[in-house]
N, C-alpha and C positions, 0 to 999 in steps of 0.2 A: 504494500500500500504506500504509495507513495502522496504525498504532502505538501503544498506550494511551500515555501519556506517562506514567501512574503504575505503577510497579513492584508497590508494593505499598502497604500502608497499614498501618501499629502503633502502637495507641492510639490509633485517630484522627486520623492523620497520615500523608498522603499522602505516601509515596517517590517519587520522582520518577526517570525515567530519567535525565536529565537532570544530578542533582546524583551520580546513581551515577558517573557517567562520567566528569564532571569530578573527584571524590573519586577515584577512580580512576588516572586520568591523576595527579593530585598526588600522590599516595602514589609511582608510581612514580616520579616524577621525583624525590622528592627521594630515594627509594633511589638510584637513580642518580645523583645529585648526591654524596650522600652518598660512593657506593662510587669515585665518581673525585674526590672531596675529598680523601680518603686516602691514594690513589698522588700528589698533587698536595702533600703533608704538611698537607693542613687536618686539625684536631682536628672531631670529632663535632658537640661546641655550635657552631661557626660557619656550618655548613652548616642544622641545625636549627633554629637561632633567627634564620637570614637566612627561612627559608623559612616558618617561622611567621609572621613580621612581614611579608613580601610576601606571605602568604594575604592576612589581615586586610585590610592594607590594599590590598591590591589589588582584592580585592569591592568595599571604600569606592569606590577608583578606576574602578574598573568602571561601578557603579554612575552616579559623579557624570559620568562620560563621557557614558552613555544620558540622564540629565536633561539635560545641557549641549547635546545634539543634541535634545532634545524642547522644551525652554521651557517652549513656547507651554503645551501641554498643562500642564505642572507647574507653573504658574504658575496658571492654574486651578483646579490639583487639586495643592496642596500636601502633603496629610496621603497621596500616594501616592508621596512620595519616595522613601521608606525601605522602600515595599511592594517587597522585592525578590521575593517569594515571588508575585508577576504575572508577573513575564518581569524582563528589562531590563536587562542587564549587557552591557556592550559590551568586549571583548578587548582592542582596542587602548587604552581605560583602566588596563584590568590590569595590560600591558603595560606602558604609562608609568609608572604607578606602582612594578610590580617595575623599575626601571629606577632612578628616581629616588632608591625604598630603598635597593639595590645599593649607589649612589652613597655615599649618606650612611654606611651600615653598614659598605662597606669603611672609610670613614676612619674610624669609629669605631675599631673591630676592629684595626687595623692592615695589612690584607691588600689585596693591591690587587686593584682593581675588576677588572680584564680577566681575571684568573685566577680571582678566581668566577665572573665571565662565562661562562668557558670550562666551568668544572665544571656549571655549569648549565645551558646551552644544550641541550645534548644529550637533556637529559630533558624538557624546557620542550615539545622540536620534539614529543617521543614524546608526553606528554600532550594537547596541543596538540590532535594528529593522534586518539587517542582524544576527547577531548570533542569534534569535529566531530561526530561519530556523535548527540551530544544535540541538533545540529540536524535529523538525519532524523528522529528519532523525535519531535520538533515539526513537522515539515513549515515550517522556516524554513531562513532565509539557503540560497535555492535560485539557482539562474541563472536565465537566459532561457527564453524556450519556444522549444521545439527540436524535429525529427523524429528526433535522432540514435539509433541501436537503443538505446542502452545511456541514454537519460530516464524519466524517472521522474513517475510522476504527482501530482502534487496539484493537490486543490481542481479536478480535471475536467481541469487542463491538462499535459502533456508537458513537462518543463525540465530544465535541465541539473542535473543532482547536484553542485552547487557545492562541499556539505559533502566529497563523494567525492571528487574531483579534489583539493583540500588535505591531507585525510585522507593521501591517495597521498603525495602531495609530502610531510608534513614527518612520515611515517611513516621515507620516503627519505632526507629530512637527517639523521634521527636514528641511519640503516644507515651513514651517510655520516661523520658524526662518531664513532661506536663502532668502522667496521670503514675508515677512510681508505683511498685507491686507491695 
């Protein structure tokens, strides 16, 4: 099953599934960050100005993750660094980056690291688990080829729903940290 990848287009400007879904997933997570900032006694700006500054820079980070695994190619074709609007944003960049932020921002802030940690986590998994979904509707980051009932086609071949099975999972961690056993 295949997916337009463009939502829709205004002004001449293609929306993208893709950025729906992640925009999406971030909004809620930082409600969510947000609304257990509060029970947690964080004030409003430290939740929203950690989260603004781990957007930013976590695109950057994202970003210099997918060139740092490419090189070869970016090395050749320099002036397509910055082309993020190709593809090319790798998670676990993001990831390191909101990380690294965290770090620094708590000791700015005064608040310590593990209890933003904590406030954020929860929404991190849920968005997370939303923007998998911008890999189906690309027909990327798939598994293997498989006969299992429930594969999926691209490109002619039967593979496992990689984006699906994560999706599941950190949809679960997020049930997991909201409603503990």
């Amino acid at each position: 099953m295949q997916i337009n990848p463009v939502a829709f287009n205004i002004f001449g400007i293609d929306v993208m599934w893709y950025g729906i879904l992640i925009a999406t997933g971030a909004l809620l997570a930082i409600t969510i960050a947000n609304k257990l900032g509060k029970r947690e006694g964080f004030k409003d700006d430290i939740i929203y100005d950690y989260a603004m500054s781990a957007l930013l820079l976590g695109i950057i980070g994202a970003r210099a993750y997918y060139v740092i695994f490419n090189l070869d190619y970016y090395l050749q074709n320099p002036s397509e660094i910055i082309a993020i609007r190709n593809g090319g944003l790798a998670i676990y960049g993001g990831i390191i980056t909101g990380i690294v932020v965290g770090i620094f921002y708590s000791k700015i802030k005064g608040v310590k690291f593990f209890k933003l940690a904590d406030v954020i986590a929860p929404g991190l998994a849920l968005a997370q688990g939303i923007g998998r979904w911008g890999n189906f509707v690309n027909q990327e980051a798939h598994g293997a080829p498989t006969d299992v009932p429930w594969g999926i086609m691209i490109d002619g071949v039967k593979v496992h729903p990689t984006f699906l099975y994560e999706s599941i999972l950190d949809v679960g961690i997020f049930i997991f940290y909201i409603f503990p056993i």
